[in-house]
C-alpha positions in Angstrom: -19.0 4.4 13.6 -19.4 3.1 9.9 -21.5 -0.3 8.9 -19.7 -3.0 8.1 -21.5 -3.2 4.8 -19.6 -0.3 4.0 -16.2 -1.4 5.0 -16.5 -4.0 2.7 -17.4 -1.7 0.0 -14.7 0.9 0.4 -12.1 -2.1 1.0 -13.7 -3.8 -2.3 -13.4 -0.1 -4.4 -9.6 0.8 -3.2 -7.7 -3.0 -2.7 -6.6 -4.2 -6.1 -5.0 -7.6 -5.5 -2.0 -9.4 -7.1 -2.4 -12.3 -9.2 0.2 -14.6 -7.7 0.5 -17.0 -10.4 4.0 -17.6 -12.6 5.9 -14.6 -10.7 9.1 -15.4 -8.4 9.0 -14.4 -4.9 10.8 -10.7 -5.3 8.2 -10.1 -8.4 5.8 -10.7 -6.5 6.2 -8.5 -3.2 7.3 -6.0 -5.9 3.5 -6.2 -7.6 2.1 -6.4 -4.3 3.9 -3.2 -3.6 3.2 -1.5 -6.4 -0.9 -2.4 -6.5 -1.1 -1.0 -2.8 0.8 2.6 -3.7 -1.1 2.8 -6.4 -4.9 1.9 -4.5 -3.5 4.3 -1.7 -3.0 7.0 -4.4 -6.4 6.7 -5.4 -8.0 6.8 -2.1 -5.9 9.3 -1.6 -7.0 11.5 -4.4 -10.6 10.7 -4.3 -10.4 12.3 -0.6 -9.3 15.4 -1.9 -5.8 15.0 -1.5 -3.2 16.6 -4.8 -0.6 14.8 -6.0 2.1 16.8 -4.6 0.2 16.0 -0.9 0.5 12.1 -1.8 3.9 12.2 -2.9 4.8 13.9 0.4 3.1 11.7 2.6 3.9 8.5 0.7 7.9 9.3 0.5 7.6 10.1 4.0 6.2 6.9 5.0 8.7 4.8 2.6 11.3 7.1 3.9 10.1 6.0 7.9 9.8 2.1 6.8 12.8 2.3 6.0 15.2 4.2 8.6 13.4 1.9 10.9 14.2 -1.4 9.1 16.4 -3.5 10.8 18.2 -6.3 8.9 19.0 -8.5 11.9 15.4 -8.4 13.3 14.1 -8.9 10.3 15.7 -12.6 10.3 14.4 -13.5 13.3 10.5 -12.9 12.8 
C-alpha cells in the first residue's frame, strides 16, 4: 500500500494542468486532452515503457473511448 505523501508526489510530478483562461470551450477540452497524453506518455516512459508500447496502448484506449461513445447518452448525463 503506498503513503499518501507519495500519491501526492507522483500525482504533483506527472499532472500538468490547463490554464483555463482566454480559451473557448472546445480549446479548452482540447488542451486538457493534450496535457493528460502527454503526462501519461511520460509516466509511461519513465516506467520503462518505449514509444512504440505507448502508442499501442494509447491508440488502443482512444480507439475503445471511442467505439464505445454513444452520442444519445451522452446528452443525457
Amino acid at each position: 500500500m503506498t503513503d499518501k505523501s507519495d500519491e501526492i508526489l507522483n500525482h504533483d510530478l506527472f499532472v500538468t494542468e490547463f490554464p483555463k483562461k482566454n480559451y473557448g470551450v472546445v480549446d479548452y477540452l482540447s488542451g486538457r486532452v493534450h496535457f493528460a497524453l502527454l503526462d501519461q506518455m511520460k509516466f509511461m516512459s519513465t516506467s520503462g515503457m518505449t514509444k512504440e508500447q505507448i502508442k499501442e496502448v494509447i491508440i488502443s484506449n482512444v480507439s475503445e473511448i471511442i467505439e464505445n461513445f454513444d452520442p444519445q447518452k451522452s446528452k443525457t448525463s
